[in-house]
N, C-alpha and C positions, 0 to 999 in steps of 0.2 A: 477300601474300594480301589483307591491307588494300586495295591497290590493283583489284586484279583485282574486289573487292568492289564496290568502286566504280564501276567503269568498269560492272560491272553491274545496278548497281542507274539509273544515267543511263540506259542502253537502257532497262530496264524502262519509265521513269516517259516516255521519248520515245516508246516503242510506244503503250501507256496516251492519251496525248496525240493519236497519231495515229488509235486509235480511238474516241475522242470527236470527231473532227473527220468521221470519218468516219461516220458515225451520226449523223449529224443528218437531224430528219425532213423525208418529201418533202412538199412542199404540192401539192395537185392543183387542176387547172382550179376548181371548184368549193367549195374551202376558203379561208373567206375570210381574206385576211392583215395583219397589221397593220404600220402603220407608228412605228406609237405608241400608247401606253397610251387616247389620244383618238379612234382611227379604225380601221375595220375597210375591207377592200377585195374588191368581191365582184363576180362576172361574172355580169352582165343579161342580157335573154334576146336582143339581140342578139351577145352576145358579147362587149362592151366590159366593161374594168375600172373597177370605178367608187369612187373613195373615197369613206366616209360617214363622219359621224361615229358615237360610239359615243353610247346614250343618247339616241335620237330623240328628242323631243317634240313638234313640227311637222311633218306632211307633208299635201302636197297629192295628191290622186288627179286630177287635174285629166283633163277628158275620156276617162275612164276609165271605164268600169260595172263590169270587174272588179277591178280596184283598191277600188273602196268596198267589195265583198260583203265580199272577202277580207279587208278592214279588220276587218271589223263582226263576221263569223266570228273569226279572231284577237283578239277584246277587245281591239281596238287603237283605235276609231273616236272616243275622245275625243282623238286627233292629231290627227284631219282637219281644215284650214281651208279655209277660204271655200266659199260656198254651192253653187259647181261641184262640189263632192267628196262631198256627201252622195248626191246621186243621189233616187232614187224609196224604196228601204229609207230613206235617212235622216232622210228628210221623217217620214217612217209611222214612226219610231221615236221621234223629237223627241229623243233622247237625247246629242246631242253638244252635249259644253260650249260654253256659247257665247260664252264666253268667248274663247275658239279659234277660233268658227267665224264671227262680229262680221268686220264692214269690208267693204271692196269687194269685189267679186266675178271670177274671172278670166275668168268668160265663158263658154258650153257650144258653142266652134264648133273646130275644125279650125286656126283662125290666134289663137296665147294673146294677151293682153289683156298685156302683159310690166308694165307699168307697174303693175296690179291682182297681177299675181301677183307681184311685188317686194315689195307694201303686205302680202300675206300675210306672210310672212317664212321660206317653207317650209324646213327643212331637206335634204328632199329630195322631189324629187318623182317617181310614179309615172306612166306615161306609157304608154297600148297601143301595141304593137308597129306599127299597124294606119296609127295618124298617119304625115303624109307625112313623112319624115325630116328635111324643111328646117324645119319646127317643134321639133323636138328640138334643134337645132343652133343655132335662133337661141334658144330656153329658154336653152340652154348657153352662148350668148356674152353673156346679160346679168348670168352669173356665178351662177348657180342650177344645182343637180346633179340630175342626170335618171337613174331607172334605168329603161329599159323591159324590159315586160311581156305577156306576150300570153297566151288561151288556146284560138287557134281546134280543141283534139283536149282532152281530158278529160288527159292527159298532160302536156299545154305548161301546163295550168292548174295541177296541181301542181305542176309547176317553178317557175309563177309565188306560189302560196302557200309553198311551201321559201324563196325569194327572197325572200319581203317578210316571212316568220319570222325569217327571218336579220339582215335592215336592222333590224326593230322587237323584236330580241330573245326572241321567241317560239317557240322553233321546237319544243320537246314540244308548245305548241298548234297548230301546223301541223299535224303528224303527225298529230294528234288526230282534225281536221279532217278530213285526206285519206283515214283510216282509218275513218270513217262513209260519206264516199262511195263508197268500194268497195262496203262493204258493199249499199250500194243497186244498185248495178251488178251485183253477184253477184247480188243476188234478179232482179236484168232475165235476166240473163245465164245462170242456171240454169232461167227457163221459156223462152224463144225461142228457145233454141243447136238446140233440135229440128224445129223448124218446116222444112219442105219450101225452098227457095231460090222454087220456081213458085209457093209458097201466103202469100209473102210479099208483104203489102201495099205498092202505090205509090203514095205520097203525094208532093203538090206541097204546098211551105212556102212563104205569099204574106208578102210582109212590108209596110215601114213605108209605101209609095206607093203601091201599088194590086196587084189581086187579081193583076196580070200583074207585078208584081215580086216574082222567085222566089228562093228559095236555092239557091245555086249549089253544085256541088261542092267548091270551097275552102272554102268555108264551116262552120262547127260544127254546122250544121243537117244537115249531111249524116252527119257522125257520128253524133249523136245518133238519127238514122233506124238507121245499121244497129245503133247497140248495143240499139234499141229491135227490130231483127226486121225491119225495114222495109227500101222504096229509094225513094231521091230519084228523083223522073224526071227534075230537073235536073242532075242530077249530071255531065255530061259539059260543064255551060255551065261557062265561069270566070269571075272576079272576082266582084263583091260585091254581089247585090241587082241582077243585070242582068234588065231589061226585056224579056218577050215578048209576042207576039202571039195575039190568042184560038185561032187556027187551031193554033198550036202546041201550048197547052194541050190543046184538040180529039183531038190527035194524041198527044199523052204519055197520056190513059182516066185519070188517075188514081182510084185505088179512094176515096181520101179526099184532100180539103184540108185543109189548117192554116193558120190567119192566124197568123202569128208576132209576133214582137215590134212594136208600131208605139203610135202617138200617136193612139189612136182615129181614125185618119183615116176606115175604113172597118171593117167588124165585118161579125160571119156572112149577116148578114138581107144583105146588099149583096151577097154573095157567091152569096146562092140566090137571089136578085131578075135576076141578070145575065143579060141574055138570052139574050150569046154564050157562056153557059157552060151554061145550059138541058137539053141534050142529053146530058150528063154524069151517068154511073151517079154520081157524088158526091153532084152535084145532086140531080138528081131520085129518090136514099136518102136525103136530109139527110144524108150522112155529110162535114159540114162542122165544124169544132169550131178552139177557139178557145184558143191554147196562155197558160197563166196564165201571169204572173199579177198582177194590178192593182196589187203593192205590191213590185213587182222583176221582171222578166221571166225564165222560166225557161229559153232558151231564146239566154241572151245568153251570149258566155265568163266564165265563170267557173266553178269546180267545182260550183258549185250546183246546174246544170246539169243533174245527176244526177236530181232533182226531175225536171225537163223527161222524162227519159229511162223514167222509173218512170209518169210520167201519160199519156206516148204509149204505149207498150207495153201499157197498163193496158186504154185506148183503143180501140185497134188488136185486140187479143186479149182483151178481158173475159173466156172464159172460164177461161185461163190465170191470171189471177188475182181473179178470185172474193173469195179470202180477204183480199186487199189492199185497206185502207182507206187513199185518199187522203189524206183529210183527218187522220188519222193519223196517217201518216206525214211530211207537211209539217207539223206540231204538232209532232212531237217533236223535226225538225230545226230547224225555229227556235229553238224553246223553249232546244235547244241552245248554238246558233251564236247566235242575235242576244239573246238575253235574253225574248222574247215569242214566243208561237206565230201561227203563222199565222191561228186563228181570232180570238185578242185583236187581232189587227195589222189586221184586216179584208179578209187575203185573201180571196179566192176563187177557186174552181175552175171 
């Protein structure tokens, strides 16, 4: 009896055994995993695994604009080093230690400064999806970890603040985050879903070089048109800011322009001054306007963005929302997100 006892109580405790073996959790694509108590490992948004350490302190947004919001948004923006990672919000905000943000600079171009960005000392650094890939790869062989980022769709942009909650341990304020900008997108999204398809406005977005460089359909600018009710008339061009010809414009009627994001190159009065543009119902309405905004651009990826979305539609349809105060509504999301309102910060609309 004794024995038989035995012999069963051994099965028991090897089944037992075999299901705990067997029950172990699955980790998914997007669960980051550790390799030790020191590092988390998580997949960027082109898809690579990337180990970090745990406990940031240091990162660089290097050539990045949405990299710095989503910093500054996440109460994260006292990590940021060197003067490339503040951007236009972090100038207007003066608020990163500077302790952190002291020393040389890595540079605001397309090919990094590797030598500046080693004097930083990033832990890791944020990178747009957008840079040419051989920038990321020579970052990566001077022994500096890169995770890239991108947010050209309102969607890729929250994948990108989930991602950078996750590296800098924030991620209830991520949510937080993302969970305001909906709510802006539902107030778009519940007056314009009604609008006729034929009584939808076509608007051309000029941007940083002149009135004839447009937003193309890959572009966020083109999103942002339809969640705002709108259509791009460039929409069927590709890549990035490609150049057209006035006869073209001519030919697209748009009902309105937008000067988008740029470096003051050229501004609205340029735009109604143009002679080959003259003939233009846009023109010749002033229905020319000029997307804010002087202390971040609304209109760049990042989820911010939503902003951009709420002042064209506002724009585009004033009757539709009437009730909606801009300035309001950019006050209370700052005030949120960066610690100051838009009208302390010295936006404007």
């Amino acid at each position: 009896m004794r024995r038989k006892l035995t012999v069963l109580l051994c099965l028991i405790m090897v089944l037992m055994s075999l299901t705990a073996c067997g029950t172990a959790p699955m980790v998914s694509k997007n669960t980051p995993t550790s390799l030790d108590n020191t590092t988390i490992t998580v997949t960027d948004q082109l898809g690579r695994q990337v180990t970090i350490p745990r406990n940031i302190e240091r990162v660089s947004a290097w050539e990045t604009h949405i990299g710095v919001h989503i910093a500054y948004a996440l109460g994260q923006q006292d990590k940021l080093v060197g003067e490339a990672s503040l951007g236009m919000l972090g100038k207007v905000l003066g608020s990163v230690q500077r302790k952190n943000a002291m020393g040389t600079d890595a540079g605001r171009s397309h090919t990094p400064n590797l030598e500046n960005l080693l004097a930083l000392k990033p832990q890791v650094i944020f990178c747009e999806v957008s840079l040419d890939g051989s920038s990321i790869r020579q970052i990566e062989d001077a022994g500096l970890t890169v995770v890239a980022i991108k947010g050209e769709t309102i969607e890729e942009g929250y994948e990108a603040v989930r991602l950078m909650a996750k590296v800098l341990g924030c991620e209830a304020r991520g949510e937080e985050y993302i969970n305001d900008c909906e709510k802006l997108l539902h107030l778009v999204e519940d007056r314009v879903s009604g609008i006729p398809v034929e009584q939808r406005m076509r608007v051309m977005v000029s941007g940083d070089r002149s009135v004839f460089s447009v937003a193309s359909g890959q572009m966020l600018q083109t999103y942002i048109l339809k969640k705002a009710g709108a259509y791009n008339v460039a929409e069927d061009l590709p890549g990035r800011w490609p150049v057209v010809s006035p006869e073209q414009v001519i030919q697209w009627r748009p009902d309105v322009i937008l000067r988008g994001s740029s470096w003051e190159v050229f501004g609205m009065q340029d735009i109604l001054d143009n002679p080959q543009l003259s003939t233009l119902t846009a023109v010749k309405e002033k229905r020319v306007y000029v997307i804010p905004s002087n202390i971040g651009w609304w209109d760049f990826p990042a989820p911010h963005c939503v902003l951009g979305i709420v002042w064209i539609a506002k724009t585009l349809y004033p009757e539709r929302f009437a009730d909606v105060n801009m300035t309001e509504v950019a006050d209370e999301y700052y005030q949120k997100f960066f610690g100051r309102s838009f009208t302390a910060l010295g936006g404007k609309l």
